[in-house]
N, C-alpha and C positions, 0 to 999 in steps of 0.2 A: 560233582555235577557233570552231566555228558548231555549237552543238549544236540540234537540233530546228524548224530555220527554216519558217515557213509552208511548207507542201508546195503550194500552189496545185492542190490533184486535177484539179478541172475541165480538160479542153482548152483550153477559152478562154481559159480566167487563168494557163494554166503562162508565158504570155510574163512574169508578174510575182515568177515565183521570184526570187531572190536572186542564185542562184550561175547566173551567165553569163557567158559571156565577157567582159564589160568587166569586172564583180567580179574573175573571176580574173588582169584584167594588174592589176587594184587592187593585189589579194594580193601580187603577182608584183612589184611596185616597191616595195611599202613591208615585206616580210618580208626578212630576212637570209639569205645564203647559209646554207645548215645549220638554218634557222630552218624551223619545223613548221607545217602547214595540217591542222586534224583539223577531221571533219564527219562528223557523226551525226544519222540520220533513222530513221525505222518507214518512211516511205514508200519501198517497193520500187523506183516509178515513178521518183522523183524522184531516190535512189541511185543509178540505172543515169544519168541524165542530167550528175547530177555528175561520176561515175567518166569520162565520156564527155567533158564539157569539159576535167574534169584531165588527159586522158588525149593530147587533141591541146595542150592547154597547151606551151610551151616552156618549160622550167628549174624542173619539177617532175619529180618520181622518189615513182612509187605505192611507200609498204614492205611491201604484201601482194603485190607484182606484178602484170603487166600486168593492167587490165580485172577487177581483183578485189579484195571486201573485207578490212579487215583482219580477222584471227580473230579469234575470243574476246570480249570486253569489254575496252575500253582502259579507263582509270583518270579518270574524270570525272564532278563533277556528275546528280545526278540531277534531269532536270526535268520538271515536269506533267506533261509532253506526252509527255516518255519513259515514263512511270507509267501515262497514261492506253491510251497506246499498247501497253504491256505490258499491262493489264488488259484489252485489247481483242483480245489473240491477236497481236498485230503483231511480225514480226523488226524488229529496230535491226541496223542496217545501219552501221558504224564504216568513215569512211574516212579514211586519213592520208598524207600527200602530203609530202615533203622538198623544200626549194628546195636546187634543188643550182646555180644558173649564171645566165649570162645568157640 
């Protein structure tokens, strides 16, 4: 689970987000088949980038389907950042991804 990671806004610094392709063969070798990736953000920007690395990932399976988030509120933690980011007008954006293979 990755809920609320630096969104790096700027242009210049999004090279230091988190979820990038090498994170995701991270995920991808040390998560279990059947085993769950959830990721939650407010930043719009940075959801669409994730959806996008998960998306060309191999041996992930989106459960909202393709290029889309999950519905509703998943079952998690409330943090600062989700709080502050809801006080501030911001969607949270829930994504969750299945390792289904090699």
């Amino acid at each position: 689970s990755l809920f609320f990671p630096d969104p790096w806004p700027k242009k210049r610094h999004q090279k230091r987000r988190l979820v990038q392709v090498p994170f995701v063969e991270k995920v991808h070798r040390v998560l279990a088949v059947g085993g769950y990736f959830h990721a939650a953000t407010d930043n719009g920007g940075y959801a669409h980038q994730i959806s996008e690395i998960m998306e060309d990932a191999a041996g992930f399976r989106n459960l909202a389907g393709i290029a889309e988030f999950y519905p509703g509120s998943l079952e998690r933690p409330m943090t600062k950042y989700e709080k502050r980011g809801l006080t501030k007008g911001h969607e949270v954006c829930d994504l969750l991804y299945e390792r289904i293979g090699p």
